[in-house]
N, C-alpha and C positions, 0 to 999 in steps of 0.2 A: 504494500500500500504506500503511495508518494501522497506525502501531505501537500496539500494546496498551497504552496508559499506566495502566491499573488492573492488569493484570497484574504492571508494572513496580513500581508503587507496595505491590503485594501481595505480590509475590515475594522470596526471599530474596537474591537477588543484590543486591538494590535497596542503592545504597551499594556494592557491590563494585567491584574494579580492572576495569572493561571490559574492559580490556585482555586478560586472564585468559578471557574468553570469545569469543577470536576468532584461533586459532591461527595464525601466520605460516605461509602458506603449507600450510593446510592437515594440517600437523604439529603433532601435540597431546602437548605436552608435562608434567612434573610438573606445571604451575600450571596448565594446563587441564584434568587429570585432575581438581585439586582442585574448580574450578570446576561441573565436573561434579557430584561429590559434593555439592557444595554445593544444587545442584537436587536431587538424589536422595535427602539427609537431610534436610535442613532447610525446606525449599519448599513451601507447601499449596497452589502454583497451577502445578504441576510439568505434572499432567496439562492440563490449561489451555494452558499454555507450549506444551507439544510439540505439541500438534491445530494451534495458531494459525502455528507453526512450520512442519508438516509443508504447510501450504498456501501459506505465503508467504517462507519463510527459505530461501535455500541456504546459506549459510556461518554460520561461529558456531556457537558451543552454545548450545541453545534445549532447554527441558524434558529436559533430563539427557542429549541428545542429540550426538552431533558432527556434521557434514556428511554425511559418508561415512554415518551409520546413518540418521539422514531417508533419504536415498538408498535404502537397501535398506528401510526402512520403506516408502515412496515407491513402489517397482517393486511390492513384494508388495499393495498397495492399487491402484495402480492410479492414483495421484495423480501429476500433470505440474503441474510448475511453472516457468513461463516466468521466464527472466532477463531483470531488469528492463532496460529500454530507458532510456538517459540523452541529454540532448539537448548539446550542445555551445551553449554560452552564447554570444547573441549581443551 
């Protein structure tokens, strides 16, 4: 998977706290609600974000997005996205 780097460089999170976009354990709290918003107001590559998201992201917020809504995004399209496979360093 090649991350979007002109997305990132376009987008308004660009400069934000990572952090804020990648909810512990799946629980999205004040600072990722904001983060959210953050894609949903201020962002010209939002919709961009979320297509490039909905095919290769499971976790994180991606195009104003959380996990759990790709997901049901995901089921009503018809889109499967395999979890990535990592190899153990030899």
């Amino acid at each position: 998977m090649k991350y979007p780097i002109d997305l990132f460089e376009r987008g308004a999170c660009r400069g934000a706290d990572i952090e804020a976009f990648f909810p512990v354990k799946g629980v999205v709290t004040t600072e990722n609600r904001a983060a959210v918003r953050v894609c949903l107001t201020r962002c010209d590559v939002v919709d961009q974000c979320l297509e490039w998201a909905l095919d290769n992201e499971r976790h994180g917020i991606w195009g104003g997005t959380t996990a759990k809504e790709r997901s049901q995004i995901r089921a009503r399209r018809g889109i499967f996205v395999e979890e990535p496979q990592y190899r153990a360093a030899s």
